[in-house]
C-alpha positions in Angstrom: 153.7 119.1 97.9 154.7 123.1 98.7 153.8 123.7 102.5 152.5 126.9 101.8 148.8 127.3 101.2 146.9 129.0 98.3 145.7 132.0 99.6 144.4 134.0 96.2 143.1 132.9 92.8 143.9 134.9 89.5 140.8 136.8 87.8 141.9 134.1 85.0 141.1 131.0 87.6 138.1 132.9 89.3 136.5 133.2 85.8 136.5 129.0 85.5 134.0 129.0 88.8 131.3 129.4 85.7 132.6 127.1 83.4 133.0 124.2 86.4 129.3 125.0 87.5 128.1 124.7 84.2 129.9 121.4 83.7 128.5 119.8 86.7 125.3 121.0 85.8 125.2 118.9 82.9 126.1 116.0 84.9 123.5 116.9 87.5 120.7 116.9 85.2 121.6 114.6 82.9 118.6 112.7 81.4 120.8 109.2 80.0 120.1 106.6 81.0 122.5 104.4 83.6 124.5 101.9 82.3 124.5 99.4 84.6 127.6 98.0 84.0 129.4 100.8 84.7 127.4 102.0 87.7 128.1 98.5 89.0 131.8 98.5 88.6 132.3 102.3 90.4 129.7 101.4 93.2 131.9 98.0 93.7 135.1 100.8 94.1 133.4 103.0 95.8 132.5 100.5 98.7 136.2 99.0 98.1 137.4 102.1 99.7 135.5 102.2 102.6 136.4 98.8 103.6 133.3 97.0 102.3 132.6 94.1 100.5 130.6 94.4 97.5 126.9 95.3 97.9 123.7 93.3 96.5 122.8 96.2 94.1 119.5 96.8 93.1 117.9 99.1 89.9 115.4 101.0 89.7 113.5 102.8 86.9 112.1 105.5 89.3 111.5 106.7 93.3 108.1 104.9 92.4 109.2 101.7 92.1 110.8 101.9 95.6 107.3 101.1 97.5 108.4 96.8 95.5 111.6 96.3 97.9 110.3 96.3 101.0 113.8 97.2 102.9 114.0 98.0 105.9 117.6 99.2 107.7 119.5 101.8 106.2 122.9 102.8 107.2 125.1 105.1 104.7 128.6 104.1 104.4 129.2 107.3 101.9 131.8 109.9 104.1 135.5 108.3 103.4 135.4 109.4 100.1 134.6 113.4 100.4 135.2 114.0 103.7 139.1 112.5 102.9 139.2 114.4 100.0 137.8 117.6 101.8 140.3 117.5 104.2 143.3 117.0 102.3 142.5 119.9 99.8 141.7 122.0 103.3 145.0 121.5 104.1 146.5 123.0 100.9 144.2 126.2 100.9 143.5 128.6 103.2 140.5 129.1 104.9 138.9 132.7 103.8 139.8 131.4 100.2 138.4 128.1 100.9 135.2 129.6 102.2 135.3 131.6 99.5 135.5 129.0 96.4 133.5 126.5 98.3 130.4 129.7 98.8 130.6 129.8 94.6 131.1 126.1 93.7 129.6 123.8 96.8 127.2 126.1 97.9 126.5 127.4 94.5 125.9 124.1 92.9 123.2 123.6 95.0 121.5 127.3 96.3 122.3 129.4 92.8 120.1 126.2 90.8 117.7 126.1 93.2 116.0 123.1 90.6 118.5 121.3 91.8 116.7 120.7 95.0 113.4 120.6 93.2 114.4 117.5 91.5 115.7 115.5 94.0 114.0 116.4 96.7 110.4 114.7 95.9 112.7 112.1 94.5 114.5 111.2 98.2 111.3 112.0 100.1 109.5 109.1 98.1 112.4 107.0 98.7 113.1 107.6 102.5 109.0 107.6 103.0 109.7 103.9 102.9 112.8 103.4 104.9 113.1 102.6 108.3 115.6 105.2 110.2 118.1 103.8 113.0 120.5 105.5 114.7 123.0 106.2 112.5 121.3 106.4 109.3 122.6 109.5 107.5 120.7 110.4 103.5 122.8 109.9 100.9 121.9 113.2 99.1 122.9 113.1 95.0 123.0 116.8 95.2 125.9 116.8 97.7 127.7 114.2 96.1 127.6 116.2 92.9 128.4 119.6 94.3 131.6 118.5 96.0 132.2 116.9 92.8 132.3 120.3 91.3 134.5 121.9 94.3 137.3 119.2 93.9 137.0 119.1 90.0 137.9 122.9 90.7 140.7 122.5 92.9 142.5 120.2 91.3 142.1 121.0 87.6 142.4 124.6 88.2 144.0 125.3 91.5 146.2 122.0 91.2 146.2 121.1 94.2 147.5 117.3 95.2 145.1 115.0 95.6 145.2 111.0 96.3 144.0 109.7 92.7 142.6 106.5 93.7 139.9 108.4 95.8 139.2 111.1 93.2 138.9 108.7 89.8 136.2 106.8 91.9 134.4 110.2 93.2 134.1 111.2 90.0 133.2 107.8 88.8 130.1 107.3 91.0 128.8 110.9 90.5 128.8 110.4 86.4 127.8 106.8 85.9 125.3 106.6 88.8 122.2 108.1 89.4 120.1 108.8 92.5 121.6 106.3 95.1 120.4 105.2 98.9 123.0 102.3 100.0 123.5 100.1 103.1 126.7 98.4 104.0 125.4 95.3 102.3 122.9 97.1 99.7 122.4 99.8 97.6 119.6 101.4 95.5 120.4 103.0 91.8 117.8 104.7 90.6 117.8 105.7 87.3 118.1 108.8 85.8 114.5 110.6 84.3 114.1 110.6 80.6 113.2 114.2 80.4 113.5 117.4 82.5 112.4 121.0 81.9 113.4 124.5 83.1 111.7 127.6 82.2 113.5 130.5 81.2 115.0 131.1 84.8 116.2 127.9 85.5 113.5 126.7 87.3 111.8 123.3 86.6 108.7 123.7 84.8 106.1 122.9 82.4 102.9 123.2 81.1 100.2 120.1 80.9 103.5 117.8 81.4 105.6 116.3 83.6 108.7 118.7 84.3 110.5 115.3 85.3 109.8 112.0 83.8 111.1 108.6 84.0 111.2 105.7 81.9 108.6 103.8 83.4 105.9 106.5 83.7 106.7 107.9 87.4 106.3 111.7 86.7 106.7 115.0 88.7 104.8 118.3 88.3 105.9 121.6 88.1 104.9 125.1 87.9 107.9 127.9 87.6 110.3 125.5 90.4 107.1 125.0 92.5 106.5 121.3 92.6 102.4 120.8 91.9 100.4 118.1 92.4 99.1 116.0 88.9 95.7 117.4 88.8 97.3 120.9 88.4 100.3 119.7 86.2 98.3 117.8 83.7 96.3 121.6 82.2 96.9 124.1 80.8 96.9 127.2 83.3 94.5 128.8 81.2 92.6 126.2 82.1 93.1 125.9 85.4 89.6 126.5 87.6 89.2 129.5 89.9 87.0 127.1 92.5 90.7 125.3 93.0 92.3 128.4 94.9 88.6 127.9 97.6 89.9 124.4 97.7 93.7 124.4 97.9 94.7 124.4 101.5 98.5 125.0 100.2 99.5 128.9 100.6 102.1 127.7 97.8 99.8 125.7 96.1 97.3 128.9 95.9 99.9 131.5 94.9 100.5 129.5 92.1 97.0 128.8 91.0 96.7 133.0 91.5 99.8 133.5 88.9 98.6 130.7 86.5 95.0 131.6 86.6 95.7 135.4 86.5 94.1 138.4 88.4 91.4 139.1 85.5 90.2 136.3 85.8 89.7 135.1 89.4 88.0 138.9 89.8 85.4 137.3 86.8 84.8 133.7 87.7 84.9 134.3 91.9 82.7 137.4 91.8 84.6 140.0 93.3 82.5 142.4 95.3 83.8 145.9 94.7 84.2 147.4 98.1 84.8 151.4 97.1 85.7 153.2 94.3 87.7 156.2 93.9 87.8 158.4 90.6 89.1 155.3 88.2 90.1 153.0 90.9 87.8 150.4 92.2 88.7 148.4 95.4 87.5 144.6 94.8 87.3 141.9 97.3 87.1 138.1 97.2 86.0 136.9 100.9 82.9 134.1 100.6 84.4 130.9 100.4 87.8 130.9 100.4 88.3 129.9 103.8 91.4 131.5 103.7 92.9 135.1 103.7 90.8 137.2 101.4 91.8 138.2 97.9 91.5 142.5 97.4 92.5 144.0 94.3 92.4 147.3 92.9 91.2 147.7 89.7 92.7 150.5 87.7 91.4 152.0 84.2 93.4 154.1 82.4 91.7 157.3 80.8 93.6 157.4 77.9 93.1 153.8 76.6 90.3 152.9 79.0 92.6 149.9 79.5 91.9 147.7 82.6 94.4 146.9 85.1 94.2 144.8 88.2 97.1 144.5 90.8 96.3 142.6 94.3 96.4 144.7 97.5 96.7 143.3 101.2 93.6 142.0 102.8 93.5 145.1 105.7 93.3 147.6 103.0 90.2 149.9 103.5 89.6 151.8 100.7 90.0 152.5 97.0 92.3 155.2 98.1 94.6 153.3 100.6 94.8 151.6 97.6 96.3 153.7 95.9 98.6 154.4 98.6 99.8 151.2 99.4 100.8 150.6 96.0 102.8 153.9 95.6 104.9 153.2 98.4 102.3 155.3 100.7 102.4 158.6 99.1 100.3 161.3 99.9 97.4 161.4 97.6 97.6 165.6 97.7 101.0 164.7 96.4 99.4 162.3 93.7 97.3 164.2 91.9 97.2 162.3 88.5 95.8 158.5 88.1 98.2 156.1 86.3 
């Protein structure tokens, strides 16, 4: 191996950060189911190399059906395999660049598909909620395992760097044959991929009146444009979602959501906005009684043309139809706003 470190990638190589993030993707959300055979045999390696003896392994069809086992001390016997392999491609790449490729492909694995997060984390949270921490105990995160996946995939297959083999092949084993995984040094937890996942049109998980993950044996998580919502939400349509859930919800989240699904129109209609002051063909409403909460203000904006009614929300300390109006322009001047949009 040349003692000289790569310091700069080609445009050509640079371009391939894509294509590796969209591979691992794939992986990453991958709804087959584990063959346990295989996820056996390259959790067996896997523990091999860090000196252990083979683990009592134990499958699961979902987080849910964690709450059976009953386990109590965890202790994660994950960090030979990356942190080796970290270190030895560290050594062959300098550090601006390896900042650089690890910003696109570690960090970007994980903070550019922010679902990523969104589906494991209500995944581990059920999972560590019955585990009993000791000093020591360190999460095994699938995310992490899967973005460094992605960062050595690139430096080997693109930046060929060296590598020791033996450590890589099972890497790359565990990360496609096994799904979300909690171990101990004398037992580990598979659990099983979900059945189905979906995205809406940014990426994000979501769906409408289903589960946006699902697994095999019915365990389910709800979803609303990468918000994670609770079942009594996830299970309608937002059109018919209730207004009287935003005085209820004690979740800022949870209530900007039911706000988007529900829709301006309609919260004004079925919560009985008061209108507070009016101003040519701008109304100032409010929504105060009951909510418990921050108020709700909207100005309400009909267009003389069409006579087309618009609604956009305001802040709470807004006075007047006409600070309004102000507010949403960016705080013009009305004497330099003569003409209603």
């Amino acid at each position: 191996m040349s003692n000289q470190k790569i310091d700069k990638i080609a445009p050509k190589q640079e371009a391939l950060i894509s294509v590796y993030l969209d591979k691992w993707k794939k992986i990453i959300f991958s709804t087959e189911k584990i063959h346990r055979k295989k996820a056996t045999k390259s959790l067996n390696k896997a523990y091999a190399l860090n000196g252990l003896s083979k683990p009592r392994i134990i499958f699961l069809d979902s987080p849910a059906a964690i709450e059976s086992i009953g386990l109590q001390v965890w202790i994660e016997p994950r960090g030979k395999l990356y942190s080796y392999l970290s270190s030895q491609f560290q050594n062959q790449i300098e550090n601006p660049l390896w900042h650089i490729i690890s910003a696109k492909l570690f960090h970007g694995s994980i903070n550019e598909h922010a679902l990523l997060i969104n589906l494991y984390f209500p995944l581990e949270s059920l999972i560590k909620n019955h585990l009993y921490r000791v000093d020591g105990y360190e999460t095994f995160e699938t995310k992490y395992w899967l973005a460094y996946s992605c960062l050595f995939d690139f430096c080997i297959s693109v930046l060929n760097c060296a590598y020791p083999a033996e450590y890589w092949y099972i890497m790359q084993d565990v990360a496609e044959n096994c799904g979300l995984i909690f171990g101990s040094e004398s037992v580990a937890i598979i659990c099983d991929r979900p059945t189905k996942i979906s995205f809406d049109n940014q990426n994000r998980l979501h769906a409408e009146a289903e589960p946006a993950i699902q697994f095999s044996d019915g365990y389910s998580v709800y979803a609303y444009h990468g918000v994670i919502i609770p079942e009594k939400y996830g299970l309608s349509l937002p059109q018919k979602w209730q207004s009287e859930w935003i005085l209820e919800e004690e979740s800022a989240k949870l209530r900007h959501v039911l706000i988007q699904g529900i829709g301006y129109a309609r919260i004004c209609e079925e919560l009985k906005a008061v209108e507070l002051d009016l101003w040519k063909d701008y109304v100032l409403l409010g929504i105060d009684e009951g909510l418990g909460v921050e108020p709700l203000y909207f100005l309400k904006m009909i267009c003389p043309s069409t006579k087309q009614i618009h609604l956009l929300r305001v802040p709470p300390n807004i006075n007047s139809a006409k600070e309004a109006i102000c507010w949403m322009n960016w705080s013009i001047n009305l004497t330099d706003f003569p003409m209603q949009v």
